[in-house]
ROVONU-133972 format. One record per residue (C-alpha): residue in one letter; y, x, z. Coordinates in steps of 0.1 Angstrom, whole numbers, plus 2048, in hexadecimal, padded with zeros to 3 digits. Each point is the difference from the previous one (the first is absolute). Example, Ala and Ser with C-alpha at 12.3 -4.5 7.8 and 13.67 -1.06 7.14 Angstrom:
// residues 2
A7D387B84E;S82280E7F9;
***
This chain:
// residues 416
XA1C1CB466;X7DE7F3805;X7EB81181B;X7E07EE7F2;X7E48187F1;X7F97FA7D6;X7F07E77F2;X7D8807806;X80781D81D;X7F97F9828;X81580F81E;X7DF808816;X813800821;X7F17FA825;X7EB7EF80F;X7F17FB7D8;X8038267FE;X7E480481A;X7E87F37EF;X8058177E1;X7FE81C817;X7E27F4810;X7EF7FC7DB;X8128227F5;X7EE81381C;X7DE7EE800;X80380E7D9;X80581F802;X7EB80681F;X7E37F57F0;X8058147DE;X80581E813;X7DE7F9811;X7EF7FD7DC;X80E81E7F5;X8207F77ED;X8218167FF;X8197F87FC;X8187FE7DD;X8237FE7FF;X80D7FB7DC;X8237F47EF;X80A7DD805;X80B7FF7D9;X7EA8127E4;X8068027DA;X7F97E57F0;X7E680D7E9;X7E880081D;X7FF7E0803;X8007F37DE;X7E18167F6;X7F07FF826;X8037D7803;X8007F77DC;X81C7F67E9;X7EF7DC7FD;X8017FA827;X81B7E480C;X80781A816;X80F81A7E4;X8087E57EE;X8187E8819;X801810822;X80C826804;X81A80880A;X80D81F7E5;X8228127F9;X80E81F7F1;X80981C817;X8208147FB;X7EB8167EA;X7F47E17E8;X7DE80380E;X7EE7DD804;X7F37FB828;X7F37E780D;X7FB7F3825;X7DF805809;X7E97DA7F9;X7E381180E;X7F381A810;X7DB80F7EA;X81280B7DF;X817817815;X7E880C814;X7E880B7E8;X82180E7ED;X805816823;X7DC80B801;X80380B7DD;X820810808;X7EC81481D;X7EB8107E7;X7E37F981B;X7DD8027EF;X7EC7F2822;X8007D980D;X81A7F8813;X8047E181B;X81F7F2804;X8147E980D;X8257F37FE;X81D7E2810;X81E7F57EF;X8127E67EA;X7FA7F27DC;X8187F07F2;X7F97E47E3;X8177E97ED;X7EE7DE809;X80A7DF80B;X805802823;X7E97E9816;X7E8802822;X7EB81E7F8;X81280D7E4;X81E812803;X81781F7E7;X7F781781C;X7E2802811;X7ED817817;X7DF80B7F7;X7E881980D;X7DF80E7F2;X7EA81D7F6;X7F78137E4;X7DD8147FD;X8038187E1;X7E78157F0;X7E07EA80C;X7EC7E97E8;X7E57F481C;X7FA7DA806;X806810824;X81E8077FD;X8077DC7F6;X7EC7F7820;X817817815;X8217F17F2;X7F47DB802;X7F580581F;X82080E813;X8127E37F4;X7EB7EA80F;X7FB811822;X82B8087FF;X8017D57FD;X7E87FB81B;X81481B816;X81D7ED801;X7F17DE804;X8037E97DB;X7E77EA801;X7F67E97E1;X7FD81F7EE;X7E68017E0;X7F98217EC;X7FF7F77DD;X7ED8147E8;X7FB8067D8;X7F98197EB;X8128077DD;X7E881E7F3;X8098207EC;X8188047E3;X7E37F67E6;X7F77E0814;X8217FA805;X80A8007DA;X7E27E97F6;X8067E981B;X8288027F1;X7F57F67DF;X7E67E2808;X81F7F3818;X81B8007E5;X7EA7EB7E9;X7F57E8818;X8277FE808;X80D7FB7DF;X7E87E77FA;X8107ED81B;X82280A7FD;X8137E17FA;X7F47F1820;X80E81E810;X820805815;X81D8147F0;X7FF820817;X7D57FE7F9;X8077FC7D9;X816820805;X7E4813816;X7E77FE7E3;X80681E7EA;X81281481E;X7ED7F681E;X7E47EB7F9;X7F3806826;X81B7F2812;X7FB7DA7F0;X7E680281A;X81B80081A;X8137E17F6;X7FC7E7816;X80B7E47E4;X7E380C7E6;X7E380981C;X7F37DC7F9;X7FC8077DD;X7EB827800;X7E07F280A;X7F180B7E2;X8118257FF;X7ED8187FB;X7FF813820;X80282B806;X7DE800815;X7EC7F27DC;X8108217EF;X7F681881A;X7F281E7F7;X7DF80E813;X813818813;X8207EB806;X7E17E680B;X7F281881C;X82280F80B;X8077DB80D;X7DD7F980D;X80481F814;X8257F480D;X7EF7DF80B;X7E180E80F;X81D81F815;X8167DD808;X7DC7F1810;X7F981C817;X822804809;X8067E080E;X81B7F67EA;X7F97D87F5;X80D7FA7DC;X8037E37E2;X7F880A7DD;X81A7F27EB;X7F88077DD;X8257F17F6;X81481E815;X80B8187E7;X81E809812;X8228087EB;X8028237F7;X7F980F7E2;X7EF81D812;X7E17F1814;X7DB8097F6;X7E57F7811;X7FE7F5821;X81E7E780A;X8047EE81F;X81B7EB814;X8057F9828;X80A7D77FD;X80E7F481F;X7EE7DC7FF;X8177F381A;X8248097F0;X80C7E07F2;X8108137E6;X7FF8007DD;X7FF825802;X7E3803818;X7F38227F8;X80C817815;X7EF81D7F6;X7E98117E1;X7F881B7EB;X7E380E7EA;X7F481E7EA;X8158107E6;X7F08207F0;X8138037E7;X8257FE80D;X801826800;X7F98067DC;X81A7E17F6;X81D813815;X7F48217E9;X7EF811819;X7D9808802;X7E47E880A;X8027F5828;X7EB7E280E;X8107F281A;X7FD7DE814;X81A7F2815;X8127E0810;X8247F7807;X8057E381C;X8207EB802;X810804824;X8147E17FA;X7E57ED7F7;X7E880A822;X81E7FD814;X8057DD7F3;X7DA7F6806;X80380C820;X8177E9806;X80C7F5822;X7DB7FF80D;X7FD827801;X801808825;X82381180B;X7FB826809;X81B80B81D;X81B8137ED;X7FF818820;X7EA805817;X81A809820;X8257F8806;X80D81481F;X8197EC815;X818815818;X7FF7ED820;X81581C810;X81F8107E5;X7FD81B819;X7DE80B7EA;X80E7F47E0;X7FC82A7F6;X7DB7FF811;X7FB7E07EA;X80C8127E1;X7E9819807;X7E07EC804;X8087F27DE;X7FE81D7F4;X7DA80780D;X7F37E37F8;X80D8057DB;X7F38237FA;X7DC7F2814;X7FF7E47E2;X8127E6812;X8187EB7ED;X8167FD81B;X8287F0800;X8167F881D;X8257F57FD;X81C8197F6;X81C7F581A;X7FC7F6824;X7F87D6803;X7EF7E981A;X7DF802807;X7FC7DC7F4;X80F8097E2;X7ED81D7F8;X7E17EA805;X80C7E87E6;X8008247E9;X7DE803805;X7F47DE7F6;X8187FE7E2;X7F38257F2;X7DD7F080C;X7F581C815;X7DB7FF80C;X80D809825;X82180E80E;X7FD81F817;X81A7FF81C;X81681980A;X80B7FA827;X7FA80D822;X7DC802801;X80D81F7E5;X80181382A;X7DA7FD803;X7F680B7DE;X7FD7DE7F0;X80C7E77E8;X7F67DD800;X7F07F07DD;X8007DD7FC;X7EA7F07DE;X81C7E87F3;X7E77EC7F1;X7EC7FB822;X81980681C;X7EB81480F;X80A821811;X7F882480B;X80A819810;X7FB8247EE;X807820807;X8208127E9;X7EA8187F0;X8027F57DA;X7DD8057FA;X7F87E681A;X81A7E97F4;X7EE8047DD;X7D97FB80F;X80A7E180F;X8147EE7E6;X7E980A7E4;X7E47F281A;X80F7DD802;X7FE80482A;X8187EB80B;X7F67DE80D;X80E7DD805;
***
């Protein structure tokens, strides 16, 4: 038996692990602050929902999901992204106000396994249904961009386009499918086979690029509305502080995106998946699923992808921040104890489960990296404990109460 995971899956185990939950927590700490909830929906959903949501022509219904019959002979599929359930959910809910929402968990696609682009992947992201404002738009690009800064990529560059309503959309469709059948023998295969299904996605082959320079393009087609729903996203993105590139080539690759559509391109991943995170508009994804009309703008960002950027640059967090070492098994229960405090004061706290030197619990500390160790000996008699910063040597002597313990570790006191 092989204990290797499949073909295009990842066991995330430690120290790698840390990372993640670094990124998972800087996530949902700073959707909560926007005023996100959270959603928690099934990992598989019928199929149908994502053959109307993302669009029959997309590679993604086309090659990469992952669908099966039940035991019932109903057709589920694993989820290959998060918006078209979502949006199923909110439906579902019957709500008739906006909701903000946000959501964590794996996608799986069929694809052919390489850096940056695995069968499953995490992703994370938010939805905000039941809002047509450019600020909303603002709102969403924005968090993605602050999120990126809060956990330190650098080289990142917000790209940004704009696709217009249904009406531009379809004028711009038909201008694009005769400029690309007059061209169609210098096409590649998979571009020839985008024409009448997916005309937009040509503009993501990197083989053909070269040749679209005379494409028509969705901003010529825009109508004056679609026109001042953008100008207003650029101007909120301005006064926001948010830097972006307009890229009138980004059309992204779902069927379901109107308006407003934007990427987060990590300029420093030396991939050829460099994206690592995007989203856009998609008005009509409600009535396509069957349900009634609900704007809604959104993002999904790849936690593979950022975690990979990060790369081995991203400055190590301490996966705890004390270890307590029993310099005296006679205390071993009063250790036990402290633990205990420091945990339930926020603390994360460890100390070894059996008795063991004092040298050895030491080399405990470092190898969980612990920020400091807190030891447990006979200064325990005067009310103390002694702290030492395992990154500076330096040392303290505290008193036992856990809230002092807490003030002084979380205060970085101890000097070399």
């Amino acid at each position: 038996m092989s204990f290797r995971p499949p073909k295009g899956t990842d066991d995330i185990l430690p120290p790698d692990s840390r990372m993640w939950r670094r990124v998972l927590r800087a996530f949902d700490d700073l959707a909560e602050r926007y005023g996100y909830d959270l959603i928690v929906y099934p990992v598989f959903d019928s199929t149908d929902v994502f053959e109307r949501g993302v669009g029959e022509g997309t590679d993604v219904v086309q090659k990469e999901m992952y669908t099966f019959q039940d035991r019932g002979g109903r057709s589920i599929t694993l989820r290959p992204e998060a918006t078209a359930s979502v949006v199923r959910a909110y439906l579902a809910s019957g709500s008739q106000i906006p909701m903000k929402l946000a959501y964590a968990g794996p996608m799986f696609r069929y694809e052919r396994p390489q850096a940056g682009r695995r069968r499953q992947f995490w992703q994370v992201g938010v939805e905000y249904l039941g809002e047509d404002s450019p600020a909303a738009d603002v709102e969403v690009i924005e968090l993605g961009y602050r999120f990126y800064e809060t956990i330190g990529l650098t080289g990142l560059e917000v790209q940004l386009n704009t696709l217009g309503d249904p009406a531009s959309r379809a004028a711009h469709r038909e201008a694009l499918v005769s400029f690309l059948t007059s061209i169609e023998d210098d096409l590649s295969s998979d571009s020839r086979g985008r024409i009448a299904t997916n005309p937009l996605r040509v503009f993501d082959s990197k083989e053909d690029r070269h040749k679209l320079s005379g494409a028509p393009m969705p901003f010529n087609y825009l109508s004056t509305e679609s026109a001042d729903h953008y100008a207003h996203v650029k101007r909120g993105l301005d006064r926001a502080g948010v830097p972006y590139v307009e890229n009138p080539l980004l059309v992204r690759g779902l069927d379901y995106y109107t308006r407003t559509v934007f990427e987060y391109v990590a300029t420093d991943l030396d991939v050829a998946q460099n994206a690592v995170g995007g989203g856009g508009r998609y008005d009509q994804l409600a009535e396509v699923l069957g349900g009634r009309h609900v704007p809604a703008v959104g993002f999904s960002l790849g936690i593979d992808r950022i975690v990979l950027a990060l790369g081995d640059e991203a400055e190590p967090v301490p996966a705890l921040d004390a270890f307590v070492v029993v310099a005296d098994e006679v205390r071993r229960d009063l250790a036990i104890g402290l633990v205990r405090e420091l945990r339930a004061g926020s603390l994360r706290v460890d100390m070894e489960p059996t008795p063991r030197s004092v040298k050895a619990q030491f080399k405990a500390a470092d190898r969980r990296r612990a920020h400091s160790a807190i030891v447990v000996g006979d200064e325990w008699e005067a009310g103390e404990v002694t702290i030492r910063n395992l990154a500076t040597g330096g040392e303290a002597r505290v008193s036992l109460e856990a809230g002092a313990i807490i003030s002084h570790i979380q205060s970085g006191s101890e000097r070399a």
